[in-house]
VOBA-1610 file (N, C-alpha, C; in pm, whole numbers, padded with zeros to 5 digits, always signed):
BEGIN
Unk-01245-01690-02795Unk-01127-01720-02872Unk-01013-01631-02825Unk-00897-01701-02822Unk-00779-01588-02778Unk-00693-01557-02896Unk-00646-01429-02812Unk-00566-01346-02915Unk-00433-01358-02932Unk-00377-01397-03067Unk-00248-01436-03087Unk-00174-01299-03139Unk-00001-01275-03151Unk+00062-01162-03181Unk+00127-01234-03287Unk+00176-01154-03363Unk+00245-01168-03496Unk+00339-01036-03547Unk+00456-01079-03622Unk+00537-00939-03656Unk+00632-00963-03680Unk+00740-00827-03672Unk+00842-00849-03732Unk+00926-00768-03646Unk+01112-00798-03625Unk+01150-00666-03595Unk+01193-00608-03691Unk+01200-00487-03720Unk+01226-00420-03863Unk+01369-00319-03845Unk+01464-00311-03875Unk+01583-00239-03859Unk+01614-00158-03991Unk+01655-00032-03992Unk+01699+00072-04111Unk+01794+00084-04103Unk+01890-00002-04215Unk+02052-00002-04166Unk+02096+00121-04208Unk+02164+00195-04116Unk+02297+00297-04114Unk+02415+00294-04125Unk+02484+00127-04093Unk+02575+00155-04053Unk+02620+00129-04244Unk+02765+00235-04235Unk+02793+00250-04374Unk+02715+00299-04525Unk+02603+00362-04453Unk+02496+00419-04566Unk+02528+00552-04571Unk+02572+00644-04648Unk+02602+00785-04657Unk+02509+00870-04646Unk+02409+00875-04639Unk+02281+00934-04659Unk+02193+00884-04591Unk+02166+00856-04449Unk+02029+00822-04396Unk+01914+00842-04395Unk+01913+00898-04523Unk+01767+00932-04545Unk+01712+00823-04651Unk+01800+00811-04677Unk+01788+00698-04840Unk+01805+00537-04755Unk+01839+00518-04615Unk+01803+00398-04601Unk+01663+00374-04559Unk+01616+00245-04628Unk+01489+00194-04580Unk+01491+00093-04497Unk+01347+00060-04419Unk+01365-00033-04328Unk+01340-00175-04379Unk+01373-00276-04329Unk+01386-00433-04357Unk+01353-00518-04247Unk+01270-00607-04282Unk+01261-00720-04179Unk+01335-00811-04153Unk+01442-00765-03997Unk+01522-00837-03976Unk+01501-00972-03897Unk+01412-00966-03864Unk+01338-01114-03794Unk+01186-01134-03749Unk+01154-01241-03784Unk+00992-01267-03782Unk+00992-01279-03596Unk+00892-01247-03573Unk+00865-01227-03402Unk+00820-01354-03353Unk+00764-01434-03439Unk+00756-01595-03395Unk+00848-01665-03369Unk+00983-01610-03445Unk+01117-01657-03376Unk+01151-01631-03237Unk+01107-01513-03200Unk+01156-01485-03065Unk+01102-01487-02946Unk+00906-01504-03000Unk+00833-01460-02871Unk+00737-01609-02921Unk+00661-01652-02839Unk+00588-01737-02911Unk+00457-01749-02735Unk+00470-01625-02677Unk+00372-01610-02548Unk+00274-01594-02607Unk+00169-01590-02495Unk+00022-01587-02547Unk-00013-01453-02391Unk+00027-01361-02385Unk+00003-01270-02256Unk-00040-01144-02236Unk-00210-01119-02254Unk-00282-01056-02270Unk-00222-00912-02182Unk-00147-00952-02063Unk-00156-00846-01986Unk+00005-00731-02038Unk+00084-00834-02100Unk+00194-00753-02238Unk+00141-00718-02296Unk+00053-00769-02391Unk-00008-00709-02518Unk-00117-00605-02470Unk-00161-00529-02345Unk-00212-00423-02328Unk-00125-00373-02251Unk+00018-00386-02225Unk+00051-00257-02171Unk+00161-00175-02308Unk+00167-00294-02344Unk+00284-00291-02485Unk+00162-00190-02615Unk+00035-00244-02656Unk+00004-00212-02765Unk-00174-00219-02746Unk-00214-00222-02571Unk-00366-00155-02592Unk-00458-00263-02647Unk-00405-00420-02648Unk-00493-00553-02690Unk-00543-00613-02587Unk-00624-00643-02549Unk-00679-00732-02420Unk-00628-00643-02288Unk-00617-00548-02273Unk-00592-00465-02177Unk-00647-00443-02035Unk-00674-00569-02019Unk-00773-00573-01881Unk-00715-00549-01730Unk-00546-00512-01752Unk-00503-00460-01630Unk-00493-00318-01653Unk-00554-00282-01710Unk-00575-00131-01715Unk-00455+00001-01766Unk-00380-00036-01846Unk-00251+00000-01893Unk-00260+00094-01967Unk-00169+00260-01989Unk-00139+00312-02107Unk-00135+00269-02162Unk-00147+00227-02321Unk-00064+00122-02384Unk+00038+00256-02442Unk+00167+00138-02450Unk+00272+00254-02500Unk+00281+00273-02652Unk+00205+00173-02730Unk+00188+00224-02835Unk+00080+00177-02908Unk-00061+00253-02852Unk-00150+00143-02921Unk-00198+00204-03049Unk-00291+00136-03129Unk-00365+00160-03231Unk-00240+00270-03367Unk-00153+00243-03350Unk-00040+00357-03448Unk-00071+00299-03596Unk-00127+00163-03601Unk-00093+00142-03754Unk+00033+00061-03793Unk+00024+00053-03924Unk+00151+00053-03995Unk+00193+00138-04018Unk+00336+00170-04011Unk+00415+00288-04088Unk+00361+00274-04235Unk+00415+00427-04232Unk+00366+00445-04395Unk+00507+00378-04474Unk+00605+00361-04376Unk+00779+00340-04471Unk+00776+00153-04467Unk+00677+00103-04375Unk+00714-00048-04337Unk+00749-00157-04449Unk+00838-00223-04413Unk+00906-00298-04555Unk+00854-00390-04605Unk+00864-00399-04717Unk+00751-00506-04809Unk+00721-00621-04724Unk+00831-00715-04676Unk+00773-00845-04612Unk+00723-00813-04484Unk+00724-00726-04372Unk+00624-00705-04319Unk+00504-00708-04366Unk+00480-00618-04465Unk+00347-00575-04547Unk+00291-00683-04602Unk+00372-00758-04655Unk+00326-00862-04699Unk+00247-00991-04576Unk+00338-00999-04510Unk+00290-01081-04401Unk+00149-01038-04359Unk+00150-00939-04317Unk+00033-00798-04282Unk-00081-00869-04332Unk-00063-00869-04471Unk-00155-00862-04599Unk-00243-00996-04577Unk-00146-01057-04536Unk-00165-01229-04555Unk-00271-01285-04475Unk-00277-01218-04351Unk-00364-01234-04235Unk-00480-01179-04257Unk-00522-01108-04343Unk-00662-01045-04385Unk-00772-01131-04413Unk-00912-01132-04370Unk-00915-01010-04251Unk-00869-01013-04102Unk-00826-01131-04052Unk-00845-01176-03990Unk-00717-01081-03879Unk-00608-01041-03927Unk-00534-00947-03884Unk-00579-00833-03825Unk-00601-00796-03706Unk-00638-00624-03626Unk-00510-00567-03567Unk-00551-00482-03519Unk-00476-00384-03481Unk-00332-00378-03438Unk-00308-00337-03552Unk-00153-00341-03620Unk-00070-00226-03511Unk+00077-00201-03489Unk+00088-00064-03435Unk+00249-00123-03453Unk+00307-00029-03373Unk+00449-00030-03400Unk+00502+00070-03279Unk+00643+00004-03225Unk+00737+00105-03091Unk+00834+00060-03140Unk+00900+00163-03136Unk+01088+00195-03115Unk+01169+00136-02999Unk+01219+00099-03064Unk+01380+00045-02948Unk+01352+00192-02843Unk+01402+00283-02930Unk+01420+00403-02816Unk+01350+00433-02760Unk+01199+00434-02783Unk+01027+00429-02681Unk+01111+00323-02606Unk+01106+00243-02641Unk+01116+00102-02557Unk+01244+00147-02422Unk+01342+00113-02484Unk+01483+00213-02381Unk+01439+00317-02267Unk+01297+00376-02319Unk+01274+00505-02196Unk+01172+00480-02127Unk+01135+00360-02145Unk+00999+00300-02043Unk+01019+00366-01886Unk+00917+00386-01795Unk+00935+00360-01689Unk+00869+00226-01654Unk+00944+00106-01644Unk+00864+00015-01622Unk+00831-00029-01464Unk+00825+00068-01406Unk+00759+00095-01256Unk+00625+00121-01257Unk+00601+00222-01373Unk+00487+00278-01414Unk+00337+00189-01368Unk+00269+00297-01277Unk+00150+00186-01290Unk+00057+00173-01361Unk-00031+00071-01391Unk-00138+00110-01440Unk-00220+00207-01441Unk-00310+00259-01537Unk-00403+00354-01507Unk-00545+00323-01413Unk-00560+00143-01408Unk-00671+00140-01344Unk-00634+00004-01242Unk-00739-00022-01175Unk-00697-00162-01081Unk-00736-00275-01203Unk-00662-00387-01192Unk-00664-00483-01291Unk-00835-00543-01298Unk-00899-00557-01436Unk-00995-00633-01406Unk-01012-00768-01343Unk-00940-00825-01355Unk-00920-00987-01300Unk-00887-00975-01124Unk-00917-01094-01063Unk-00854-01118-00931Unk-00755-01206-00951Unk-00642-01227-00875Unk-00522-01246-00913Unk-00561-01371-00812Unk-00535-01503-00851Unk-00528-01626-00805Unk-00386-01683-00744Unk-00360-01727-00582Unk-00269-01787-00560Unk-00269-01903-00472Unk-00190-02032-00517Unk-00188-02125-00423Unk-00047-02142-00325Unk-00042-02228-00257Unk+00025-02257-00150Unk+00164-02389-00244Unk+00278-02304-00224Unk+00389-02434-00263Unk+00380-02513-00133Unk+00514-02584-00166Unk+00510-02716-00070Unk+00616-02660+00056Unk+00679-02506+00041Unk+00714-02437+00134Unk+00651-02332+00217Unk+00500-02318+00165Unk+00414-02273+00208Unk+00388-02077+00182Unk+00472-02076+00072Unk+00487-01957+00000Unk+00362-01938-00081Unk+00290-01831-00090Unk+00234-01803-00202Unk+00224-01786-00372Unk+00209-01826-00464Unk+00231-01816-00592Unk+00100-01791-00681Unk+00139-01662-00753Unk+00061-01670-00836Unk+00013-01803-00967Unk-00143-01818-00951Unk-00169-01927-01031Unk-00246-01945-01208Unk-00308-01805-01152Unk-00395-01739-01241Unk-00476-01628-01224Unk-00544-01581-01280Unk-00635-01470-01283Unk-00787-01483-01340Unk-00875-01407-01314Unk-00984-01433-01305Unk-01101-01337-01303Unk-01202-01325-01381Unk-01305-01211-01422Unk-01395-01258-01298Unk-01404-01379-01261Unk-01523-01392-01163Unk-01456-01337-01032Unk-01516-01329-00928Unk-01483-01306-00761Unk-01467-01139-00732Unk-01454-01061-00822Unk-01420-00890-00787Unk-01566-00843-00717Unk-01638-00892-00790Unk-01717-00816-00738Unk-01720-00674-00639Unk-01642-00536-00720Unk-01652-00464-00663Unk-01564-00457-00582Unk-01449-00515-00544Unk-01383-00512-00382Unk-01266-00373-00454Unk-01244-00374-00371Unk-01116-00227-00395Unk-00999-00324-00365Unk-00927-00198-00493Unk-00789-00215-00470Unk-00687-00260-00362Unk-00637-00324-00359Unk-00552-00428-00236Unk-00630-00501-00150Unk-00754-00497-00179Unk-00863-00617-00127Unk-00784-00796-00132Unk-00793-00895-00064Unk-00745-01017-00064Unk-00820-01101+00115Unk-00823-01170-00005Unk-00876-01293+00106Unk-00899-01457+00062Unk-00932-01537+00130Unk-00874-01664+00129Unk-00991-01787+00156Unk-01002-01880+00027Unk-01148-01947-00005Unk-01088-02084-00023Unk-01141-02182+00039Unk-01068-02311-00005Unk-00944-02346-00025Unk-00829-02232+00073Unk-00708-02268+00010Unk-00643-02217-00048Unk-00708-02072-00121Unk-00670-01985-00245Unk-00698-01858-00199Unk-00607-01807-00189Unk-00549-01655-00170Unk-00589-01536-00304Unk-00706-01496-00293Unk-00752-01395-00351Unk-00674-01241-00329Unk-00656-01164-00470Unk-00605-01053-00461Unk-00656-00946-00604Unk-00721-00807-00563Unk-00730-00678-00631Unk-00603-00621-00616Unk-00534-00571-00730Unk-00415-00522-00773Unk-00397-00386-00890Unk-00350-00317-00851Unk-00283-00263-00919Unk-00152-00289-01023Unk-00138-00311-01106Unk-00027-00392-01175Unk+00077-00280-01209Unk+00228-00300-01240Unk+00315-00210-01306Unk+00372-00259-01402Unk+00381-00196-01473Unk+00464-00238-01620Unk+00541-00379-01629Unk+00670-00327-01533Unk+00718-00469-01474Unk+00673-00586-01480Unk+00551-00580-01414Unk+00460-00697-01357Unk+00413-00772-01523Unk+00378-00675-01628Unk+00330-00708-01696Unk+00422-00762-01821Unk+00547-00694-01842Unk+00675-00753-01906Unk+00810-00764-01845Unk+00825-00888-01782Unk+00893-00883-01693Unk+01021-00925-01751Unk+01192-00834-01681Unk+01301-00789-01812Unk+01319-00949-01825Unk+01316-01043-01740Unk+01384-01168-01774Unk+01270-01252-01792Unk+01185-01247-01872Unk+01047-01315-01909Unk+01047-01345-02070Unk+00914-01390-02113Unk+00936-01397-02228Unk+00971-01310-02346Unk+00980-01192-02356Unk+00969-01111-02405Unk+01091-01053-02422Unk+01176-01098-02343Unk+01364-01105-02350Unk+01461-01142-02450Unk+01372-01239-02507Unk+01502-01226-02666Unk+01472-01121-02736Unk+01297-01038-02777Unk+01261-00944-02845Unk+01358-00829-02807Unk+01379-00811-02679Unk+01493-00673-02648Unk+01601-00692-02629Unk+01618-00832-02643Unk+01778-00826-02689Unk+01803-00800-02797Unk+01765-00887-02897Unk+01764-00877-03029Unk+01749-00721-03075Unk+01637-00640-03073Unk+01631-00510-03093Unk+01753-00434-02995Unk+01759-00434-02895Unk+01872-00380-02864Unk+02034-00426-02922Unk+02043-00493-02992Unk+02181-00556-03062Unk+02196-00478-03182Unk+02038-00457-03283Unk+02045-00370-03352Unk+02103-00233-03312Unk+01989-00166-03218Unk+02046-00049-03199Unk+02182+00002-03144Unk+02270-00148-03097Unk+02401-00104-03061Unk+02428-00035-03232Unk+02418-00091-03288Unk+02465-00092-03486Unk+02463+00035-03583Unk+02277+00062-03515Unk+02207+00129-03594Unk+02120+00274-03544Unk+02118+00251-03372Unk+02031+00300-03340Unk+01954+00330-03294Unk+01866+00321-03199Unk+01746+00307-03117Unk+01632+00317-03205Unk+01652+00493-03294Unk+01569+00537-03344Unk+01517+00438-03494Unk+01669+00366-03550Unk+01620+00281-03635Unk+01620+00153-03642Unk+01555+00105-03514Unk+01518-00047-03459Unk+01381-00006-03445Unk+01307-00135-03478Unk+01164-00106-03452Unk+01068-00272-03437Unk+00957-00259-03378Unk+00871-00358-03341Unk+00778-00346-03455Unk+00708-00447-03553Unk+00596-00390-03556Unk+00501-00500-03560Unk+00378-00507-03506Unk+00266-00642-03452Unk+00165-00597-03480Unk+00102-00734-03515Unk-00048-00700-03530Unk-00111-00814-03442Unk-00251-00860-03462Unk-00322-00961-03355Unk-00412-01042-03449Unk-00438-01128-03425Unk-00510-01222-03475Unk-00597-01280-03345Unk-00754-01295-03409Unk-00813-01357-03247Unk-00966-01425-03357
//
Protein backbone atom coordinates (compact mmCIF):
# COMPACT_ATOMS: atom_id res chain seq x y z
CA UNK A 1 0.00 0.00 0.00
CA UNK A 2 1.39 3.52 -0.63
CA UNK A 3 1.92 6.32 1.40
CA UNK A 4 -0.12 9.43 1.10
CA UNK A 5 0.89 13.17 2.81
CA UNK A 6 -1.55 15.36 4.41
CA UNK A 7 -1.33 18.92 6.30
CA UNK A 8 -1.43 22.17 6.63
CA UNK A 9 0.64 25.37 6.17
CA UNK A 10 0.33 27.04 9.47
CA UNK A 11 1.39 30.89 9.76
CA UNK A 12 1.61 33.07 13.30
CA UNK A 13 0.50 36.38 12.24
CA UNK A 14 2.79 39.36 13.31
CA UNK A 15 2.10 41.62 11.18
CA UNK A 16 0.29 44.39 13.43
CA UNK A 17 0.21 42.19 16.67
CA UNK A 18 1.99 44.17 19.54
CA UNK A 19 3.18 41.43 21.42
CA UNK A 20 4.46 38.37 19.54
CA UNK A 21 4.29 36.31 22.00
CA UNK A 22 0.53 36.39 22.30
CA UNK A 23 0.21 35.52 18.58
CA UNK A 24 -0.85 31.99 17.85
CA UNK A 25 -0.50 29.92 14.91
CA UNK A 26 -3.45 29.24 12.28
CA UNK A 27 -4.05 27.13 9.42
CA UNK A 28 -3.52 29.09 6.56
CA UNK A 29 -3.98 26.42 3.91
CA UNK A 30 -4.74 22.73 3.68
CA UNK A 31 -1.63 21.07 1.74
CA UNK A 32 -4.03 19.15 -0.58
CA UNK A 33 -4.52 22.47 -2.08
CA UNK A 34 -1.11 22.80 -3.08
CA UNK A 35 0.67 19.48 -3.35
CA UNK A 36 -1.38 16.53 -4.37
CA UNK A 37 2.26 14.23 -5.35
CA UNK A 38 2.62 10.92 -4.28
CA UNK A 39 6.92 11.05 -3.99
CA UNK A 40 8.43 8.83 -1.66
CA UNK A 41 11.87 10.12 -2.44
CA UNK A 42 10.47 14.06 -1.02
CA UNK A 43 8.85 12.60 1.68
CA UNK A 44 12.30 11.04 2.93
CA UNK A 45 14.42 13.73 2.34
CA UNK A 46 11.77 16.33 3.60
CA UNK A 47 10.43 14.21 6.76
CA UNK A 48 12.30 10.54 6.96
CA UNK A 49 8.94 8.53 5.20
CA UNK A 50 9.79 5.96 2.64
CA UNK A 51 13.33 7.07 2.63
CA UNK A 52 14.85 4.66 0.37
CA UNK A 53 17.30 7.17 -1.24
CA UNK A 54 18.97 7.35 1.80
CA UNK A 55 18.38 11.02 3.05
CA UNK A 56 18.89 13.12 6.35
CA UNK A 57 15.53 13.79 6.70
CA UNK A 58 15.39 17.49 7.51
CA UNK A 59 12.80 17.09 9.77
CA UNK A 60 11.81 13.76 10.67
CA UNK A 61 9.80 12.16 13.44
CA UNK A 62 9.38 16.05 15.40
CA UNK A 63 5.71 15.47 16.11
CA UNK A 64 3.21 17.96 16.46
CA UNK A 65 3.99 21.17 18.03
CA UNK A 66 2.85 21.50 21.30
CA UNK A 67 1.34 25.33 20.00
CA UNK A 68 -0.29 23.63 16.58
CA UNK A 69 -3.70 25.20 15.81
CA UNK A 70 -6.88 23.59 16.48
CA UNK A 71 -7.78 22.75 12.75
CA UNK A 72 -4.59 21.22 12.14
CA UNK A 73 -5.21 19.18 15.30
CA UNK A 74 -8.27 18.53 14.39
CA UNK A 75 -7.57 17.26 10.97
CA UNK A 76 -4.63 15.27 12.81
CA UNK A 77 -7.26 13.75 14.98
CA UNK A 78 -9.45 12.76 12.17
CA UNK A 79 -7.04 10.38 10.51
CA UNK A 80 -6.67 8.15 13.61
CA UNK A 81 -5.31 5.61 13.62
CA UNK A 82 -4.58 5.53 10.53
CA UNK A 83 -2.43 8.91 10.59
CA UNK A 84 1.72 8.28 11.37
CA UNK A 85 4.32 10.19 11.64
CA UNK A 86 3.42 13.60 12.02
CA UNK A 87 6.53 16.30 12.06
CA UNK A 88 6.80 19.81 11.11
CA UNK A 89 9.81 22.46 9.22
CA UNK A 90 10.05 26.08 9.08
CA UNK A 91 10.07 28.31 6.16
CA UNK A 92 13.45 29.33 7.64
CA UNK A 93 14.84 25.42 7.95
CA UNK A 94 13.46 25.35 4.61
CA UNK A 95 15.29 28.90 3.24
CA UNK A 96 18.75 27.30 4.58
CA UNK A 97 18.62 23.96 2.85
CA UNK A 98 21.64 22.98 1.06
CA UNK A 99 19.82 21.42 -1.60
CA UNK A 100 23.09 20.07 -3.22
CA UNK A 101 23.35 18.10 -0.18
CA UNK A 102 23.81 14.46 -0.76
CA UNK A 103 22.37 11.72 0.48
CA UNK A 104 23.69 9.83 3.31
CA UNK A 105 23.58 6.53 1.44
CA UNK A 106 23.44 5.21 -2.35
CA UNK A 107 19.70 5.08 -3.25
CA UNK A 108 18.02 1.71 -2.65
CA UNK A 109 16.33 1.48 -6.01
CA UNK A 110 18.09 1.30 -9.57
CA UNK A 111 17.15 4.17 -11.45
CA UNK A 112 15.35 3.09 -14.79
CA UNK A 113 15.88 4.88 -18.23
CA UNK A 114 14.52 4.68 -21.71
CA UNK A 115 15.50 6.05 -25.02
CA UNK A 116 13.25 9.30 -26.45
CA UNK A 117 12.66 9.56 -30.01
CA UNK A 118 15.94 11.88 -29.99
CA UNK A 119 17.77 9.26 -28.55
CA UNK A 120 18.37 10.97 -25.16
CA UNK A 121 18.09 9.18 -22.07
CA UNK A 122 15.17 9.66 -19.53
CA UNK A 123 14.49 8.71 -16.44
CA UNK A 124 11.45 6.17 -16.31
CA UNK A 125 11.33 4.73 -13.00
CA UNK A 126 12.99 3.09 -10.22
CA UNK A 127 13.29 -0.15 -8.90
CA UNK A 128 14.14 -2.57 -5.73
CA UNK A 129 14.91 -5.45 -8.15
CA UNK A 130 18.40 -5.44 -10.36
CA UNK A 131 21.02 -3.83 -7.46
CA UNK A 132 22.05 -6.59 -6.50
CA UNK A 133 24.97 -5.26 -4.74
CA UNK A 134 26.52 -3.17 -7.66
CA UNK A 135 28.23 0.07 -6.30
CA UNK A 136 27.58 3.36 -6.57
CA UNK A 137 27.68 4.82 -10.25
CA UNK A 138 27.36 1.23 -11.47
CA UNK A 139 25.03 1.36 -14.97
CA UNK A 140 24.46 -0.77 -17.68
CA UNK A 141 22.09 -1.64 -20.41
CA UNK A 142 19.34 -4.74 -20.75
CA UNK A 143 16.80 -4.81 -23.49
CA UNK A 144 17.00 -1.26 -24.24
CA UNK A 145 17.06 0.11 -20.67
CA UNK A 146 19.78 1.93 -19.20
CA UNK A 147 20.36 0.83 -15.65
CA UNK A 148 21.81 3.19 -12.92
CA UNK A 149 23.21 3.08 -8.86
CA UNK A 150 23.06 6.67 -7.65
CA UNK A 151 23.69 8.74 -5.23
CA UNK A 152 20.80 11.27 -5.08
CA UNK A 153 20.90 15.17 -3.84
CA UNK A 154 18.33 16.98 -2.31
CA UNK A 155 17.67 18.69 -5.56
CA UNK A 156 17.11 15.52 -7.25
CA UNK A 157 14.64 14.71 -4.71
CA UNK A 158 12.62 18.23 -4.52
CA UNK A 159 13.15 19.73 -7.43
CA UNK A 160 12.69 24.04 -7.04
CA UNK A 161 10.32 23.92 -10.15
CA UNK A 162 8.54 20.53 -9.37
CA UNK A 163 5.72 19.71 -7.51
CA UNK A 164 6.36 20.94 -4.42
CA UNK A 165 6.58 24.68 -5.79
CA UNK A 166 3.37 26.17 -4.87
CA UNK A 167 4.13 24.75 -1.08
CA UNK A 168 7.29 27.32 -1.14
CA UNK A 169 5.79 29.77 -2.67
CA UNK A 170 2.96 30.00 -0.71
CA UNK A 171 5.09 29.66 2.61
CA UNK A 172 7.51 31.95 1.35
CA UNK A 173 4.68 34.80 0.64
CA UNK A 174 3.92 34.33 4.24
CA UNK A 175 7.22 34.86 5.43
CA UNK A 176 7.65 37.95 3.19
CA UNK A 177 4.61 39.20 5.96
CA UNK A 178 5.47 37.37 8.89
CA UNK A 179 8.59 35.71 8.83
CA UNK A 180 10.42 32.67 8.13
CA UNK A 181 10.44 31.81 11.72
CA UNK A 182 6.55 32.13 11.76
CA UNK A 183 5.65 30.14 8.58
CA UNK A 184 5.50 26.59 9.05
CA UNK A 185 4.75 23.03 7.33
CA UNK A 186 3.12 20.61 9.28
CA UNK A 187 2.35 16.70 7.70
CA UNK A 188 1.56 13.66 8.65
CA UNK A 189 1.21 10.18 6.39
CA UNK A 190 -1.34 7.93 5.88
CA UNK A 191 -0.43 4.38 4.21
Amino acid sequence: MGADIHGFVECRATYGTLDEDDAHWNAAIDLDLLYGGRSYDAFGCLFGVRNHAGFRPLAGERGLPADVSSQTRQSYEAWAPGGHSPSWISWAELAAVDWDEPAEAVDERVQRYTRTPDRSWVLTSKSFRGRHNRPEGAEWVEDGVLFRVVRMVRRDAVPEDGEWAPVWKTMSALADVHGGENVRLIVWFDS
